[in-house]
FIMIKOL-757291 format. One line per 3 residues: their letters; for each residue y, x, z of N, C-alpha, C. Coordinates in steps of 0.001 Angstrom, whole numbers, plus 500000, padded with zeros to 6 digits. Each point is the difference from the previous one (the first is absolute). Example, Ala and Ser with C-alpha at 12.3 -4.5 7.8 and 13.67 -1.06 7.14 Angstrom:
2
AS = 494310,513190,507800,501190,499110,500000,501200,500900,500000; 501050,499650,499280,501190,500820,500060,501090,499230,500730 $
// end
This chain:
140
XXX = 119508,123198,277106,498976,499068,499601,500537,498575,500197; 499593,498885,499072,500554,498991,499818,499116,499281,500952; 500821,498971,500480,498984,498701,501134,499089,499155,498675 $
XXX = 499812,500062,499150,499002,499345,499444,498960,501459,500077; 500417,501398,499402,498887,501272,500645,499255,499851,501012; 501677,499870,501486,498523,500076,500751,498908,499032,500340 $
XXX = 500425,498678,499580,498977,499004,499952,498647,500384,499735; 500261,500446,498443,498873,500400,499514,499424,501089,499965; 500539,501185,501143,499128,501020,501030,499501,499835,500970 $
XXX = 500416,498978,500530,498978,499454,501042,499022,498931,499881; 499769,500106,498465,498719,498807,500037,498431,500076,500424; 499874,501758,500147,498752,499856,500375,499733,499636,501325 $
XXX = 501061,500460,500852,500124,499830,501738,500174,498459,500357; 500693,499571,498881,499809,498200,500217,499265,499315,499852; 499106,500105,498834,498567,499936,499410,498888,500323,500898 $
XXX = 500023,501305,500939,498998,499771,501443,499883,499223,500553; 501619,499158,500303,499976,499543,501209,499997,498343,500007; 499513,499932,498421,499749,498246,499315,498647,500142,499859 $
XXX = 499116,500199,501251,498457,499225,500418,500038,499439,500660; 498688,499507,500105,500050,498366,500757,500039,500419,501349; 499632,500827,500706,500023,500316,501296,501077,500255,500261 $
XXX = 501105,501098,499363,501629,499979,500208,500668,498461,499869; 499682,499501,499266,500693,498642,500411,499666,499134,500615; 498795,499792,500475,499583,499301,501028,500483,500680,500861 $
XXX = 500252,500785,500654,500945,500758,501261,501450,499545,499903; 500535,500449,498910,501639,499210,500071,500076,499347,499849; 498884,498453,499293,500492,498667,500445,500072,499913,501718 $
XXX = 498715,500812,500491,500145,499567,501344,501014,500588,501013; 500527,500647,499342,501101,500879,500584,501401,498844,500219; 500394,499302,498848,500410,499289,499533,499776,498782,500759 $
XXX = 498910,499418,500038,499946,498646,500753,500106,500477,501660; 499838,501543,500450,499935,500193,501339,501796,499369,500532; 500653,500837,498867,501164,500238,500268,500418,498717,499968 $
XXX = 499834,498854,499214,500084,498686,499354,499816,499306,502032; 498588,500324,500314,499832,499298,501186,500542,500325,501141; 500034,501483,500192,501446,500200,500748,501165,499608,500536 $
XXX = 500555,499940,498165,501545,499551,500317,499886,497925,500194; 498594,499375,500150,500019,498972,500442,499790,499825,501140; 498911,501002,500555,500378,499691,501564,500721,500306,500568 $
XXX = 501241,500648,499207,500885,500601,501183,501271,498839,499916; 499809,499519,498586,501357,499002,499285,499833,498414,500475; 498736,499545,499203,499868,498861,499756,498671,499117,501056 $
XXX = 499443,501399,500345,498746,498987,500677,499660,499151,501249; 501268,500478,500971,499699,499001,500882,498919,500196,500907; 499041,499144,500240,499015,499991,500739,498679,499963,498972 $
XXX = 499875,500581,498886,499614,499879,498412,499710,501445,499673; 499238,500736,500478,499513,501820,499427,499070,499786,499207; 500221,501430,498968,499037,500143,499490,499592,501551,499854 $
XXX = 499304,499993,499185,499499,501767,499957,499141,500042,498415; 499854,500813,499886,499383,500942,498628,499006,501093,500471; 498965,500270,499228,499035,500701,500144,499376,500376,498734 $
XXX = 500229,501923,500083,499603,500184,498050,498218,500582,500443; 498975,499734,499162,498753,500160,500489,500129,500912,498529; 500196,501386,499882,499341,500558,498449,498716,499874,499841 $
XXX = 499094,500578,501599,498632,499461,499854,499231,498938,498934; 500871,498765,500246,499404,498970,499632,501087,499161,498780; 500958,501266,500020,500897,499458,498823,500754,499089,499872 $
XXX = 500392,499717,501396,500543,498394,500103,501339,500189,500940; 500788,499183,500092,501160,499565,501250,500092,499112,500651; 499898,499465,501345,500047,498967,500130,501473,499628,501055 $
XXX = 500271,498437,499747,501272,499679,500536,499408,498967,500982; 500095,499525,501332,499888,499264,501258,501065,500177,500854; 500056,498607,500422,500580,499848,501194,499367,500566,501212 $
XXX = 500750,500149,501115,499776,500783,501036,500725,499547,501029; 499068,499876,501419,500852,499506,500973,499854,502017,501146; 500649,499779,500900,499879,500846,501346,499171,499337,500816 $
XXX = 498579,501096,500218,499071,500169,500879,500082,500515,501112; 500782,499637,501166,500239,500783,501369,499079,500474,500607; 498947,499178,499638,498658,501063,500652,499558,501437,499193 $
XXX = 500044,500145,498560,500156,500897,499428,501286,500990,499812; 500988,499075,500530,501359,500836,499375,500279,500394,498518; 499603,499069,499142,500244,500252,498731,499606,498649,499106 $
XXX = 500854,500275,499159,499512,498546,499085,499035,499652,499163; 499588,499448,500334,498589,499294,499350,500037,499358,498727; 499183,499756,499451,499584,499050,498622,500486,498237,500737 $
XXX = 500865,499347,499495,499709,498384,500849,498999,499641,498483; 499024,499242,500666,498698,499309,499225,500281,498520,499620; 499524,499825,498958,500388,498455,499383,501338,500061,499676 $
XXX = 500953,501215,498981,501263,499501,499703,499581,500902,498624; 500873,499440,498994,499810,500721,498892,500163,501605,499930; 499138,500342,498953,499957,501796,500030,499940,500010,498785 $
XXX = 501154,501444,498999,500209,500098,499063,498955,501312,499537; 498895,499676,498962,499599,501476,499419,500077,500739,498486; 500504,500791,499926,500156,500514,498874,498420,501030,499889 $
XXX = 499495,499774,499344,498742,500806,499406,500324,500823,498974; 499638,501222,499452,499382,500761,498806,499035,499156,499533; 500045,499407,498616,498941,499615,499363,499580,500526,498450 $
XXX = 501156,501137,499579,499622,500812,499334,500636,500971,499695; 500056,501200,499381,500475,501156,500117,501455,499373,499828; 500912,499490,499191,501003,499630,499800,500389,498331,500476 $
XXX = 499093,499306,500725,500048,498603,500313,500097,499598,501988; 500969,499673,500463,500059,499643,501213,499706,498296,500134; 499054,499283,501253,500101,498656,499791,500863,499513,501184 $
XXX = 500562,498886,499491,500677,499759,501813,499611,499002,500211; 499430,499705,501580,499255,498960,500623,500916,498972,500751; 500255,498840,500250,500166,499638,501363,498626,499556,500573 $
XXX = 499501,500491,501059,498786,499415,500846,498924,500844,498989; 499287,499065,499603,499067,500275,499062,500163,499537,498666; 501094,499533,499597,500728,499132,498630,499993,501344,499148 $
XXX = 499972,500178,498962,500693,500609,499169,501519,499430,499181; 501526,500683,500367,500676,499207,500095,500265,501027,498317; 500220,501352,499555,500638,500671,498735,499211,501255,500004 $
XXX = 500312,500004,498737,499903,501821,499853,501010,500792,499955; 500197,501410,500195,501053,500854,499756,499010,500881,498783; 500932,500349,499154,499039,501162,499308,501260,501462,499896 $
XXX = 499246,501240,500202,500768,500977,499939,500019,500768,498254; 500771,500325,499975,499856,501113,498527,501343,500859,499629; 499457,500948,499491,501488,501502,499994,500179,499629,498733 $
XXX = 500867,499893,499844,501548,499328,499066,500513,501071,499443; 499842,500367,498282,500124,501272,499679,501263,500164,499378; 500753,498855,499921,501520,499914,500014,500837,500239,500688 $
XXX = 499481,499836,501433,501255,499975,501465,498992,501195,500804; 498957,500567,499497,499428,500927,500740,499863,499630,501253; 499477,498638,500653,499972,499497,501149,498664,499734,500220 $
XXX = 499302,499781,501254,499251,498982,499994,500208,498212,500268; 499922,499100,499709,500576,498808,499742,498808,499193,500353; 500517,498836,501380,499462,498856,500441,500044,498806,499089 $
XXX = 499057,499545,499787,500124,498673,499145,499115,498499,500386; 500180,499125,500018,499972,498414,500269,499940,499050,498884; 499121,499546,499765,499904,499035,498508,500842,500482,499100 $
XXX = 500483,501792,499412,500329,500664,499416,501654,500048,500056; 500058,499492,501177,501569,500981,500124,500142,500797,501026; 500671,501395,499676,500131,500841,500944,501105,499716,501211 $
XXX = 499419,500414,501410,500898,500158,501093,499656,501146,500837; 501242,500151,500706,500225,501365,500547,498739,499891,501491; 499679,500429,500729,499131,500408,501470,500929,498478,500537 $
XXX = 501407,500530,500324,500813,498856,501127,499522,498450,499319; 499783,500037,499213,500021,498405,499023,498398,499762,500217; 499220,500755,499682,498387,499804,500679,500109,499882,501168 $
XXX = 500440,500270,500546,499640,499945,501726,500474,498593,500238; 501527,499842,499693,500286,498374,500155,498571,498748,499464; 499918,500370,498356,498607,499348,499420,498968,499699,500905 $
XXX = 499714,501147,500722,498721,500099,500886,500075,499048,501514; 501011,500472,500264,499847,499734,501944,501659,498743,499700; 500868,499486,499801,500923,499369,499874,499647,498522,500429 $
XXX = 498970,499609,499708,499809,498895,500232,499197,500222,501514; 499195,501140,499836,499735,499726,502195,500683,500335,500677; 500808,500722,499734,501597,500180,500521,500700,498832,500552 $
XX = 500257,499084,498957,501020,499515,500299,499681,498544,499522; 498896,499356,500068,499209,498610,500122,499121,499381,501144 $
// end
């Protein structure tokens, strides 16, 4: 079987897994990993964290200090917080604070048999959204 075949034998198994709830999980999978490799690289005295709510359809990105009385890190209050919302079956919004800063829109791409992130209509991969999203509280 040819690699363009099996492409197109696995379109129905790829096609599951391009809903909005599957990708709202691997963006946040994605920005976890994204915030990670900053606190371990770049952050300094500067954490952050990620939180995927499917409940409520959302992710959110905050800074975080260490609570010694709790032993665990807390929300720090009054610093910017990044949210990505579901705002429609195929539409993500991204917040800073309470701003509405873009949209992402999702849709399965019947050429590349993908599902495909898009931004004032150009496509980028998960790693390139995540920068879009959190890059600037990162690293401003």
């Amino acid at each position: 079987m040819s690699e363009e075949e099996l492409k197109q034998k696995y379109w129905v198994f790829k096609r599951c897994k391009c809903t909005a709830e599957k990708t709202l999980k691997e963006l946040s999978d994605v920005i976890s990993y994204d915030i990670e490799e900053f606190n371990h690289y770049g952050g300094g005295r500067k954490k952050f964290k990620s939180q995927l709510s499917l409940e409520k359809d959302k992710i959110e990105v905050y800074q975080t200090f260490y609570d010694r009385g709790l032993g665990i890190d807390s929300k720090l209050k009054d610093t910017p917080t990044i949210t990505i919302r579901k705002s429609s079956d195929d539409t993500f919004a991204v917040f800073l604070c309470d701003e509405k800063q873009f949209e992402i829109e999702r849709k399965w791409d019947l050429e590349t048999l993908e599902c495909q992130l898009s931004k004032d209509g150009n496509i980028y991969n998960f790693y390139q959204i995540s920068q879009l999203c959190i890059g600037k509280l990162l690293f401003e």
